[in-house]
C-alpha positions as CSV (number, residue, x, y, z in Angstrom):
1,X,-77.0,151.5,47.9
2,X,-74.0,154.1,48.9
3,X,-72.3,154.0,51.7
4,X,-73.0,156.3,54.2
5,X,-70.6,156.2,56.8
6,X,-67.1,154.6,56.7
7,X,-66.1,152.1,59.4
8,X,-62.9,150.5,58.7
9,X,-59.6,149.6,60.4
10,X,-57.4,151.9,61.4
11,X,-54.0,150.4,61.6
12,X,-52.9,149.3,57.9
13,X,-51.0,146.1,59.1
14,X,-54.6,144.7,60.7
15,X,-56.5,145.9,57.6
16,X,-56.7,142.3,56.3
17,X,-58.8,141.6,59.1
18,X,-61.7,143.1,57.3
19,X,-62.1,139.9,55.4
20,X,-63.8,138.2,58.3
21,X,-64.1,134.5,57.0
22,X,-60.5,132.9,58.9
23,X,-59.4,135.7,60.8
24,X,-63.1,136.7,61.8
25,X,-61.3,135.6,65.6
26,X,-59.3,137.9,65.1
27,X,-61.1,141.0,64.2
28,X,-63.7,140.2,67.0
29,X,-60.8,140.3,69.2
30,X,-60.0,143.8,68.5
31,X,-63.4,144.5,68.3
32,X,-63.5,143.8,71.8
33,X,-60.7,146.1,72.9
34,X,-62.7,148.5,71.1
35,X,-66.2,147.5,72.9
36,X,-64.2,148.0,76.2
37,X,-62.7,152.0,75.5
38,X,-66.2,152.1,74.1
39,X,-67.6,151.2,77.4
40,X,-65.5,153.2,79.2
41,X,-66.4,156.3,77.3
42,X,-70.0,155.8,78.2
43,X,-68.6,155.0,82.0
44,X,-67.2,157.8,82.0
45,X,-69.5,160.5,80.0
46,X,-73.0,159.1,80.8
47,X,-72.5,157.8,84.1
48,X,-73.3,154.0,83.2
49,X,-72.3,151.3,81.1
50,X,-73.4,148.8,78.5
51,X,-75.9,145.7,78.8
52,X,-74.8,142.9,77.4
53,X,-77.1,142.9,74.4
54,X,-76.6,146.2,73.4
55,X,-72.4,145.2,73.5
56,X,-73.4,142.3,71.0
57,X,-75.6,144.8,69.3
58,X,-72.8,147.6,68.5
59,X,-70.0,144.4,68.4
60,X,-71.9,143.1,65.2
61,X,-72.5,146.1,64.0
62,X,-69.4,146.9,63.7
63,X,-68.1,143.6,62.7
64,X,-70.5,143.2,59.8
65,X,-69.9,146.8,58.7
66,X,-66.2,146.6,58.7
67,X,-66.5,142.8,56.7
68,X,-68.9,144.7,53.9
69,X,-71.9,143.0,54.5
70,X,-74.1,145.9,55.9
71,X,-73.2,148.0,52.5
72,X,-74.5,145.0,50.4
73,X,-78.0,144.9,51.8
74,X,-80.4,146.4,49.2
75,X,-83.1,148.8,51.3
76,X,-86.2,149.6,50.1
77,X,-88.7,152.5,51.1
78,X,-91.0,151.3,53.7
79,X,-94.5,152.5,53.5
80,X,-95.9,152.6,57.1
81,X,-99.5,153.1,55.8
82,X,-99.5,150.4,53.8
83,X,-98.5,148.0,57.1
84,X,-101.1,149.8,59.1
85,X,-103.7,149.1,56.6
86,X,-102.9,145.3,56.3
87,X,-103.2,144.8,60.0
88,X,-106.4,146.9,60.0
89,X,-108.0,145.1,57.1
């Protein structure tokens, strides 16, 4: 499937990071720095913050995007008659 959107690390000394594996620590560290301007942006510009779940939500998000593994998922069509009929039938 192509990529839509590009998530990646910015600074090029930290880029091996995206390997996850042994320095998966690592990048969830920074990760977390990110999760907390990220929290308070939404602080700031929509007057509340983050639950915990949707914190882990966007963390592995962003964790598995920036390792590859989101981009290697094969997505298929999903055909919502066909899933109302087999609960109907």
């Amino acid at each position: 499937m192509k990529t839509l959107i590009d998530v990646r690390i910015a600074d090029e000394e930290l880029e091996g990071l995206a390997r996850g594996g042994q320095v998966g620590p690592q990048l969830s560290r920074l990760l977390d720095d990110e999760m907390a301007r990220f929290e308070a942006w939404t602080n700031k510009a929509l007057g509340g913050g983050l639950t915990r779940i949707e914190k882990a939500a966007v963390k592995t998000y962003l964790y598995q995007k920036i390792v590859g593994r989101v981009d290697k998922l094969e997505t298929h069509s999903i055909d919502v008659l066909e899933h109302v009929t087999a609960k109907s039938g």
